[in-house]
C-alpha positions in Angstrom: 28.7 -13.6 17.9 27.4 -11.2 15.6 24.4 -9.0 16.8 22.8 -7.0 14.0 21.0 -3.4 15.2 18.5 -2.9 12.3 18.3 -2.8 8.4 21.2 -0.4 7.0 19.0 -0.3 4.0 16.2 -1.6 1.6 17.4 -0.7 -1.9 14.6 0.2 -3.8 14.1 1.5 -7.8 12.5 4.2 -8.7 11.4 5.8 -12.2 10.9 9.3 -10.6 13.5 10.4 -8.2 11.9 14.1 -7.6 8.2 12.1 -6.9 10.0 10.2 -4.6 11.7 12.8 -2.5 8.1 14.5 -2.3 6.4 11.7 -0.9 9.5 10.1 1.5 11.1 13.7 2.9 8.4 16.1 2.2 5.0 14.1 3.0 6.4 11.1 5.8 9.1 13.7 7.1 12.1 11.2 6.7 15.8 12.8 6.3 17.3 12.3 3.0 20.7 11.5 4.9 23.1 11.1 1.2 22.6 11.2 -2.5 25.2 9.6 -5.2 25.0 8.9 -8.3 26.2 10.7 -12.0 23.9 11.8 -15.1 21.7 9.2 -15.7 21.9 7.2 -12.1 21.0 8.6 -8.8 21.0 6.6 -5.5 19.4 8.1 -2.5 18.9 7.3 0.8 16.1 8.6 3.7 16.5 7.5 7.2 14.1 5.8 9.0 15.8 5.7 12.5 19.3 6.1 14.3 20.4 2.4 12.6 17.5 2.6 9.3 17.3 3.6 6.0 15.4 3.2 2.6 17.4 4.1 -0.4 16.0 4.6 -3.8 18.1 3.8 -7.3 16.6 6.1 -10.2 16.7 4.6 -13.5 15.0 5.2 -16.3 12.4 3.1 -17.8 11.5 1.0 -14.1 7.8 0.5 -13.7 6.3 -0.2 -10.7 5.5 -3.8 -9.6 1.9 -4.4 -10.5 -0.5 -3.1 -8.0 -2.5 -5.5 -5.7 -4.0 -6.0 -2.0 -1.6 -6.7 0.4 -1.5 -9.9 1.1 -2.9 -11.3 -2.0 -0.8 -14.6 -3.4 0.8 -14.2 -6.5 2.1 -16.0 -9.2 4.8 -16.1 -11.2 8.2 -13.8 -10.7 7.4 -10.9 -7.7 9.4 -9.0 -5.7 7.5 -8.3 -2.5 4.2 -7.6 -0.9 5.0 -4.4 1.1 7.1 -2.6 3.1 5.6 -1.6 6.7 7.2 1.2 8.7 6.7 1.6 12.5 5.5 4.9 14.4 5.3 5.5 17.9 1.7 6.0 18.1 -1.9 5.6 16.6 -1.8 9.5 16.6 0.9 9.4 14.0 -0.9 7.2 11.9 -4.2 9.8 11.8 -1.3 13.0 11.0 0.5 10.5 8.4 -3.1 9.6 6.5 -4.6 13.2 7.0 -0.7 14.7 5.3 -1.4 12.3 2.4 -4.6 12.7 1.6 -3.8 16.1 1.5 -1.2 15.7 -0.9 -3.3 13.9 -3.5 -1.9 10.1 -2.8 -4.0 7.4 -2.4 -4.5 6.1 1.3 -6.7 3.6 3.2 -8.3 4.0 6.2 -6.9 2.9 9.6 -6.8 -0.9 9.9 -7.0 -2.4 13.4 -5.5 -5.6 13.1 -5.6 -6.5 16.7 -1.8 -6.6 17.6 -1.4 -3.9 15.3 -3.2 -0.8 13.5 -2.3 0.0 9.9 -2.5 2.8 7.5 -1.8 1.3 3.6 -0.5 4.1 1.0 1.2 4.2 -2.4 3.4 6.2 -4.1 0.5 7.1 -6.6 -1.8 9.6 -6.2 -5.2 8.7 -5.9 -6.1 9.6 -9.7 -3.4 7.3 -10.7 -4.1 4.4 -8.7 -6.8 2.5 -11.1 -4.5 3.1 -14.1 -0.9 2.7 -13.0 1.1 0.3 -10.4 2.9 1.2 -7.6 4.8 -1.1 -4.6 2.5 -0.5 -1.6 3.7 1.1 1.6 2.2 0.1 5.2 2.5 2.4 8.3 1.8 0.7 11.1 1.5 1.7 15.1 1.9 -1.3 17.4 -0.6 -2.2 20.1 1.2 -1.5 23.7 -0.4 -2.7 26.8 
């Protein structure tokens, strides 16, 4: 039987490869583990754990997906509503939305959702946000009892 041990990868696009590395390896601290690619294509990947990564294509002319509440229904063609990535503690959440915030990028406050407590944040920064889309990010800190 196979038994799987995590996501290799989530493929992503990007229209802003250097934006990208700013806010995945230098604001969230991820390792930006390989980078392929040739003018006018790269393909990056940051790694999220020992068996997890997220991996960006850049190409030019992508646009974000449009922007919207997670959550929301949709209609029409859409790719997703979010990607949330784990940390070990609520702490981590507080260090992740005071980095951002420092940074310029838009970020909600903490979220207790009971089972879980979550931090929402986009690619954006905050000047952007109202006039631009972005695909929305969720950091989230499980409850342990």
């Amino acid at each position: 039987m196979i038994k799987f041990n995590g996501v290799n990868h989530l493929a992503m696009a990007t229209g802003d490869m250097d934006k990208t590395i700013r806010y995945w390896r230098d604001l969230l601290g991820l390792r930006l583990v390989a980078g392929l690619g040739h003018p006018g294509y790269r393909h990056y990947f940051f790694e999220l754990s020992a068996t997890d990564m997220i991996a960006f294509f850049e190409w030019p002319g992508v646009e974000p997906i449009p922007d919207k509440d997670h959550g929301r229904p949709v209609k029409g063609p859409y790719v997703f509503d979010h990607v949330s990535l784990g940390v070990e503690t609520e702490e981590m959440l507080w260090e992740l939305k005071d980095r951002l915030e420092v940074a310029g990028f838009w970020v909600s406050e903490i979220i207790d959702h009971g089972f879980i407590h979550s931090l929402y944040s986009s690619i954006l920064t905050a000047s952007q946000l109202n006039s631009a889309r972005a695909y929305p990010i969720r950091m989230c800190a499980r409850n342990r009892e």
